[in-house]
C-alpha positions as CSV (number, residue, x, y, z in Angstrom):
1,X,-30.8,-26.5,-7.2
2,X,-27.1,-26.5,-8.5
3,X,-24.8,-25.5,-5.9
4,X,-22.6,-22.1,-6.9
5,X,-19.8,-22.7,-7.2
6,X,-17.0,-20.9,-5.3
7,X,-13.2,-20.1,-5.1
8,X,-11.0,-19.4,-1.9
9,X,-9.2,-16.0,-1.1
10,X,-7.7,-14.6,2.1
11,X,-8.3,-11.8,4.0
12,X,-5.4,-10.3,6.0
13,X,-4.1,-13.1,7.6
14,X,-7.1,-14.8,9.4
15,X,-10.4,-14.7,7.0
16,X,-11.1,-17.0,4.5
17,X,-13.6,-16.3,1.9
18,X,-15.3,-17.7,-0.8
19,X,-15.9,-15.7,-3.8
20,X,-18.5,-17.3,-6.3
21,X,-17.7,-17.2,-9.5
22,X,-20.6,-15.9,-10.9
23,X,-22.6,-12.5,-9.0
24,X,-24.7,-9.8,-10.1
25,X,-23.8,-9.1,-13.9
26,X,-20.1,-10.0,-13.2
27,X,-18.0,-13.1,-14.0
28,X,-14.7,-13.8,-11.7
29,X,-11.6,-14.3,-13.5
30,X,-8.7,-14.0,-10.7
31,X,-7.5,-12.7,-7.4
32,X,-5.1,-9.5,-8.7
33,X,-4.4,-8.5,-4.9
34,X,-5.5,-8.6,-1.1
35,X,-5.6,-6.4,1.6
36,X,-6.3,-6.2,5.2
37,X,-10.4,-5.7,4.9
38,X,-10.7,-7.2,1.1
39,X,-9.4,-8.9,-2.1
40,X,-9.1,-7.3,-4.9
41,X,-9.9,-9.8,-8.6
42,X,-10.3,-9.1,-11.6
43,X,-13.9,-9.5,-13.0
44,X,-15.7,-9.3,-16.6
45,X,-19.5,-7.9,-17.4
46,X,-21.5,-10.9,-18.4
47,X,-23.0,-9.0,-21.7
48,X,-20.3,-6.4,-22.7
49,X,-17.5,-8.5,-21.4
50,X,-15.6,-5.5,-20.2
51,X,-12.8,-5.7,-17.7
52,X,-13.3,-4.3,-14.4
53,X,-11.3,-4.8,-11.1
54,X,-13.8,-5.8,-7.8
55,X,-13.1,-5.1,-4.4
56,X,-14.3,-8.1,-2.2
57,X,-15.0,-7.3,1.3
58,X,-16.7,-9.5,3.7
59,X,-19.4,-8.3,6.1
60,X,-18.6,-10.1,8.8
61,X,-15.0,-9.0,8.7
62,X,-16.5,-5.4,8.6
63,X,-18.1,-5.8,12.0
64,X,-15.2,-7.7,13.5
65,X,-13.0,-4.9,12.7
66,X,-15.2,-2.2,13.6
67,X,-14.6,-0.8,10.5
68,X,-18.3,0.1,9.3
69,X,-18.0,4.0,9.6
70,X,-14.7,3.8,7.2
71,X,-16.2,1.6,4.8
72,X,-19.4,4.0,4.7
73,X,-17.2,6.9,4.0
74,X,-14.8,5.7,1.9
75,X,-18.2,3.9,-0.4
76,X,-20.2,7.2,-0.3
77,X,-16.9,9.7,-1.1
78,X,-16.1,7.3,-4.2
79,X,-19.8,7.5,-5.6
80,X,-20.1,11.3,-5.3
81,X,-16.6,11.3,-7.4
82,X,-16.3,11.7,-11.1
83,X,-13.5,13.3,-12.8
84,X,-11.0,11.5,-15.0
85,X,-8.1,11.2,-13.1
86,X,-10.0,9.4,-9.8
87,X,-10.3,6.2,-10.0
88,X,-14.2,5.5,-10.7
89,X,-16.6,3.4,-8.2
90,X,-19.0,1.8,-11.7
91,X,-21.3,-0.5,-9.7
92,X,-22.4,-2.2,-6.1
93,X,-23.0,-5.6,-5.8
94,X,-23.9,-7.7,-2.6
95,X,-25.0,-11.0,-1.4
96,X,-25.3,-12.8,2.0
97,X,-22.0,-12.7,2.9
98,X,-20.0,-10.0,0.6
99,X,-19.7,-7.1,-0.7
100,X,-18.3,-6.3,-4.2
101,X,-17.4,-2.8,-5.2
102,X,-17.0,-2.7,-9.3
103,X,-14.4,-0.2,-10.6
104,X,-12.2,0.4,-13.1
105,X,-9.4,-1.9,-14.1
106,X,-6.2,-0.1,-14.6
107,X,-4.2,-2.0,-17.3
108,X,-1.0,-0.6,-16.4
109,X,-0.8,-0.7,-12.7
110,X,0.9,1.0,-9.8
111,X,2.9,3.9,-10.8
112,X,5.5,2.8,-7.9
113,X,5.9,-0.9,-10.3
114,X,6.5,0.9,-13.3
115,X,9.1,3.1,-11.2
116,X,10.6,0.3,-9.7
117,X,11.0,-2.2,-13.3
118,X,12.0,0.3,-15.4
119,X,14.0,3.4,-13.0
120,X,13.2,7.0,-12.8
121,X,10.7,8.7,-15.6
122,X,11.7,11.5,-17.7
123,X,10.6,14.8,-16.8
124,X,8.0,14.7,-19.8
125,X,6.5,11.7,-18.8
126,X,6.2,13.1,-15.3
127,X,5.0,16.3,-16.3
128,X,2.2,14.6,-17.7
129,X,1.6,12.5,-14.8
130,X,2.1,14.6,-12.1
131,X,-0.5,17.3,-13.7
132,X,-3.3,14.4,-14.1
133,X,-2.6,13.8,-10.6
134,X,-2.6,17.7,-9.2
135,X,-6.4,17.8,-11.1
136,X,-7.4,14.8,-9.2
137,X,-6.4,16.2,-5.8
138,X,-7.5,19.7,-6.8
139,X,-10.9,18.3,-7.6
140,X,-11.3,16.1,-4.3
141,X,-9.6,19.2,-2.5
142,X,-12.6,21.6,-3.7
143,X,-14.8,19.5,-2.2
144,X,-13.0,19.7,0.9
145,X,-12.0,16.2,1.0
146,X,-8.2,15.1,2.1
147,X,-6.9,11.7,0.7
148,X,-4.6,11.4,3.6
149,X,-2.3,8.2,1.7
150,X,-0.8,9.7,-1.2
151,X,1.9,7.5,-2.9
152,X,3.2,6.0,-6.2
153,X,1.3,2.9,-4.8
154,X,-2.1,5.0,-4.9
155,X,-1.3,6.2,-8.5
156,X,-2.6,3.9,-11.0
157,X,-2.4,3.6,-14.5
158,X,-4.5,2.9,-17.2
159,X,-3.7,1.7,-21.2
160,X,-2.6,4.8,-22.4
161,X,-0.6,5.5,-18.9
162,X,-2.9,8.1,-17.7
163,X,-2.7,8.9,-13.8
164,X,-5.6,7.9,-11.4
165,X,-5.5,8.1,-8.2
166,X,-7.4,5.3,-6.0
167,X,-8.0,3.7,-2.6
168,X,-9.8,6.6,-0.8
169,X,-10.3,4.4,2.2
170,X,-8.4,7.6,4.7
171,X,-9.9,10.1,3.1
172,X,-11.7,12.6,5.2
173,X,-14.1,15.6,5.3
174,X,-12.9,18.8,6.4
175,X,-13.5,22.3,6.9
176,X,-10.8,25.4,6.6
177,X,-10.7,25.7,10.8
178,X,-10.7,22.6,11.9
179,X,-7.2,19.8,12.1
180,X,-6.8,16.3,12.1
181,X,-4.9,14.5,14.7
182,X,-5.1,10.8,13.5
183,X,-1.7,9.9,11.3
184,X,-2.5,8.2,8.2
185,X,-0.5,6.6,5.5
186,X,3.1,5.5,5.0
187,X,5.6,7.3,7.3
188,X,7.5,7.5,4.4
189,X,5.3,9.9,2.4
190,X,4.3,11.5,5.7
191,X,5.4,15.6,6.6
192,X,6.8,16.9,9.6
193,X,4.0,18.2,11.0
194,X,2.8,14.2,11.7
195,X,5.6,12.8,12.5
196,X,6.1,15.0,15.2
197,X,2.6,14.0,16.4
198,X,1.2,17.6,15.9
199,X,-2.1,18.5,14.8
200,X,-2.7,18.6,11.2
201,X,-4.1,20.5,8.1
202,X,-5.1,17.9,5.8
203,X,-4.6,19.4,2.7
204,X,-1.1,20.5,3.4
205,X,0.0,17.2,4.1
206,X,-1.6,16.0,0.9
207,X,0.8,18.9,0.0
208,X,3.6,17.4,1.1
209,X,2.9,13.8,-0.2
210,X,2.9,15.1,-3.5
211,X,6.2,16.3,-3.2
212,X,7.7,13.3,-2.5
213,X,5.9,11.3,-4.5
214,X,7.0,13.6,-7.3
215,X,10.6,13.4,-5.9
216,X,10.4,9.9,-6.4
217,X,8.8,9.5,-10.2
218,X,11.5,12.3,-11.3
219,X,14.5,10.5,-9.3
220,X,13.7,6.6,-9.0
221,X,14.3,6.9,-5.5
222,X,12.9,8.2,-2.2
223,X,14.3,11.7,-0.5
224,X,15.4,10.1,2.6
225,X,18.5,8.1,3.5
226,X,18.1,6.4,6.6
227,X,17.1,2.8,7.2
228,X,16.7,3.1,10.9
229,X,13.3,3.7,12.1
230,X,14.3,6.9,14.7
231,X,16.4,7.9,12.3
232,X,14.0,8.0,9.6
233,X,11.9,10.0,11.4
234,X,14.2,12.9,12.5
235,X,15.6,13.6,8.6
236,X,11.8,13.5,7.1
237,X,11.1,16.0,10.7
238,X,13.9,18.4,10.1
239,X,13.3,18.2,5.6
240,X,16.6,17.2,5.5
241,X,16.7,16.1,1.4
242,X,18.8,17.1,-1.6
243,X,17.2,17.3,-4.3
244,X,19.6,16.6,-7.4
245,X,20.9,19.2,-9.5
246,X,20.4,16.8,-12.6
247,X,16.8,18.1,-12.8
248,X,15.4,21.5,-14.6
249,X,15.2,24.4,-12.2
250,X,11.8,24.7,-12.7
251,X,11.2,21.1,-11.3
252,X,13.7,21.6,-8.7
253,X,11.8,24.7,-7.4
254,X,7.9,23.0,-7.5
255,X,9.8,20.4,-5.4
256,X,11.1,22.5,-2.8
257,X,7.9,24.3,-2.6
258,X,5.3,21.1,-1.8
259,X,8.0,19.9,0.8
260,X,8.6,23.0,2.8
261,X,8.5,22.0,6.2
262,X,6.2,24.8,7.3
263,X,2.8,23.5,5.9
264,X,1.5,26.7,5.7
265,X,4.3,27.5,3.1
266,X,2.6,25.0,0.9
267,X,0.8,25.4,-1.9
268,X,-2.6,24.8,-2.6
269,X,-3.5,22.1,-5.3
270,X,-4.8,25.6,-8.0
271,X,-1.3,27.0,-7.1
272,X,0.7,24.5,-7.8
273,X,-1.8,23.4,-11.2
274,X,-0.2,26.9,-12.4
275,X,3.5,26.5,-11.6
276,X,5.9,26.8,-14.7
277,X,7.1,23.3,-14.7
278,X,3.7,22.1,-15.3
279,X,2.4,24.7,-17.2
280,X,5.1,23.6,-20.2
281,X,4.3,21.2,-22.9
282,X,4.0,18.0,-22.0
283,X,2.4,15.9,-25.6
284,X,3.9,12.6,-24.5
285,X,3.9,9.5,-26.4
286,X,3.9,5.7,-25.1
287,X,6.2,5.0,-22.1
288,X,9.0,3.5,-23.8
289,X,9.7,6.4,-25.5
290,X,9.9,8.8,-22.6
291,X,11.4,6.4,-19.6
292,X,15.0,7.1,-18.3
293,X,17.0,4.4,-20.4
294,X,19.1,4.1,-17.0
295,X,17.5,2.4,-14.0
296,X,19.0,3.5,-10.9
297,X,22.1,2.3,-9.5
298,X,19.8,0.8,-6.4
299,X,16.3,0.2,-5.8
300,X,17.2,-0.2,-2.2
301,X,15.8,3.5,-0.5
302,X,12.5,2.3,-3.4
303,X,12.1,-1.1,-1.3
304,X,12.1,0.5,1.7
305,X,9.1,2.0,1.0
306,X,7.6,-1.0,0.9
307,X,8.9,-2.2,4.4
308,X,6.8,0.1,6.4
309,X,3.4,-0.9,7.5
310,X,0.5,0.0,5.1
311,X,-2.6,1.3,6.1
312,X,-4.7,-1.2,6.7
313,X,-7.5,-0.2,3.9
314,X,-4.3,0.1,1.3
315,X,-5.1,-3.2,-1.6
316,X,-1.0,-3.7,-2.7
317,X,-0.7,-4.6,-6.0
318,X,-4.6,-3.8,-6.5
319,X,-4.4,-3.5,-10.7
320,X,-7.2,-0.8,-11.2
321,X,-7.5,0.1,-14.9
322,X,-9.9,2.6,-16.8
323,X,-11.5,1.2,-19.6
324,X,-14.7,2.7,-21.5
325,X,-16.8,2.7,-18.4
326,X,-20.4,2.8,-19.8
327,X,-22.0,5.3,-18.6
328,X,-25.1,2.8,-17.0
329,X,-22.9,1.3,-15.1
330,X,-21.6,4.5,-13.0
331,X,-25.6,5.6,-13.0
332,X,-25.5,2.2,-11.3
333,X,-23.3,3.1,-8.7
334,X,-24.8,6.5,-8.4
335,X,-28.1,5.3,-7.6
336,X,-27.2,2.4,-5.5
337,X,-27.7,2.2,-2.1
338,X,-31.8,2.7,-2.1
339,X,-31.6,0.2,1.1
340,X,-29.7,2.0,3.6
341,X,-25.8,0.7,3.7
342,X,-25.6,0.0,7.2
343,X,-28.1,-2.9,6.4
344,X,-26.6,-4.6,3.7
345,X,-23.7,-5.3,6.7
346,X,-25.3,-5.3,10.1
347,X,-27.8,-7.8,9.7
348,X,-25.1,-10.3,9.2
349,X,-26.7,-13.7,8.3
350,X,-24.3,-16.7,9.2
351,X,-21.2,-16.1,7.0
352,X,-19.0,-18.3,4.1
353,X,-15.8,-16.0,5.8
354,X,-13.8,-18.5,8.1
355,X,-11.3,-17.8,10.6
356,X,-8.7,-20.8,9.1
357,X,-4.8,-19.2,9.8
358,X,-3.3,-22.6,9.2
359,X,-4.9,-23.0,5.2
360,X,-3.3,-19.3,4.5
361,X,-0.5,-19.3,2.7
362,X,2.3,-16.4,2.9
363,X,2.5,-14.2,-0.6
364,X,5.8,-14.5,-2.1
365,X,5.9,-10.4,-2.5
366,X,4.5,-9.7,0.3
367,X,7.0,-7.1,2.6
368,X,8.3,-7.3,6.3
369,X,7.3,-4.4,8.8
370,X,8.5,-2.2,11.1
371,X,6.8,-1.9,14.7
372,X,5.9,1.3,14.7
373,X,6.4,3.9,17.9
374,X,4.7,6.8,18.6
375,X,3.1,7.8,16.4
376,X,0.8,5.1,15.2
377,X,-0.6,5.3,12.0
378,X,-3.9,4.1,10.3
């Protein structure tokens, strides 16, 4: 019997797998991004040879981690999903030693890469944007579900630059009475109310990520100043931003609403889906017509972002696209799952993953971080 054959990725920074090249109806054709708990590649269907992105996690690693109850969630919140500005889980595949989760490929990548090459967007393009994204989020709000790391890193975009938001690996259940106390995400994108290690209303932070993240597509740049870590803390704490008076009134007043730092000033998501900046016409054409022709004088408050841990679920630089997903291939992923989840990863036969820190090799973009104090975030 021919041996399959295999290629090497890394996990983090102490699993080694091997991903074969060929499994279920799905060719390999690269690694596109990594993670702490998977690899990301980019993958083709045998018979329509469509393009879909695969995220690669190893069941051993699962265990190890003690990460099982996350993986569930975040596997059974993306299959109960569908609406067009979510990233969409197509198909489940799984072998001895992996698990591949078959999505859509988003040809255009991270919003926060387009920000960062080609400088703040014009408030068309970000009208356009920013209202695919408050859909999403009113959508997975409605069914009481918080996403918990909102940022431009999240937002991906397809061939016609359509916002999608992906990597629901924090999301979280909720009900109207009851807070979170866990901090999630990137301190950066984080509101008061976690930083200051209170309690939380999930949806109001989501609230509050929005706001900056919007801050950031409209100015190229993130609201806050300071580069020290204590520092950082107290300005995002006391809301202690300007936002510029270079942008419409309108937009200058949705911002100040989703970053009041009372979260139960906030908007909800079918609030702020009515506000009159996004209410306005917004028939935008391809991006090079509606980018700022000016990038911004520094990228440097941009980079920081990138400085601060990421959760650990996060895939950086995980290119997820939306093509034509046929529409038997998200029944697939619908009706997946007949055997029960937690035994396609507890009964762990031995595994291809390998504990090997001395064959990894450091990615050239990958970004230093900052030991975090209190508090610690997921």
């Amino acid at each position: 019997m021919e041996q399959q054959q295999t290629i090497s990725a890394c996990i983090g920074d102490e699993f080694q797998i091997e991903i074969p090249l060929h499994f279920g109806h799905y060719d390999y054709v690269r690694t596109i991004g990594s993670g702490s708990f998977s690899v990301v590649a980019l993958v083709t269907e045998r018979n329509t040879h469509q393009q879909f992105a695969c995220k690669i996690c190893s069941r051993q690693l699962i265990i190890t981690k003690n990460i099982f109850d996350r993986f569930e969630r975040e596997v059974r919140i993306m299959q109960s999903f569908c609406h067009p500005s979510l990233v969409q889980l197509c198909d489940v595949v799984y072998d001895q030693n992996l698990i591949y989760l078959i999505m859509e490929y988003c040809l255009n990548g991270e919003l926060f890469q387009v920000i960062a090459d080609h400088g703040r967007l014009n408030e068309e393009l970000s009208r356009k944007m920013f209202s695919q994204i408050v859909d999403g989020m009113a959508y997975i709000h409605s069914r009481d579900i918080v996403h918990r790391d909102l940022k431009p890193e999240n937002i991906l975009l397809d061939a016609d630059m359509n916002a999608k938001i992906s990597d629901f690996g924090l999301c979280h259940q909720v009900d109207d009475k009851s807070l979170l106390k866990t901090p999630c995400g990137s301190p950066f994108y984080a509101p008061p109310e976690i930083l200051s290690s209170q309690p939380y209303d999930g949806k109001s932070s989501d609230v509050w990520s929005l706001g900056v993240v919007l801050y950031t597509m409209v100015t190229g740049a993130l609201p806050w100043k300071e580069t020290n870590q204590i520092q950082l803390f107290q300005q995002i704490i006391d809301a202690n931003f300007t936002i510029p008076r270079n942008l419409s009134p309108q937009l200058r007043d949705l911002i100040s609403r989703l970053m009041r730092p009372d979260p139960a000033d906030r908007p909800p998501m079918t609030e702020i889906a009515k506000h009159p900046w996004l209410i306005g016409d917004y028939s935008a054409d391809p991006l090079q017509s509606v980018l700022m022709q000016q990038k911004p004088q520094s990228n440097h408050r941009l980079e920081n972002a990138q400085s601060v841990p990421k959760n650990t679920a996060s895939m950086k630089r995980a290119l997820i696209v939306r093509p034509n997903v046929p529409q038997s291939a998200i029944s697939s992923a619908k009706n997946q799952h007949k055997q029960p989840l937690q035994s396609l990863i507890r009964k762990v036969p031995p595994s291809s993953a390998k504990r090997n820190k001395s064959s990894i090799v450091q990615k050239g973009n990958s970004q230093p971080t900052i030991v975090m104090s209190q508090p610690s975030f997921e």
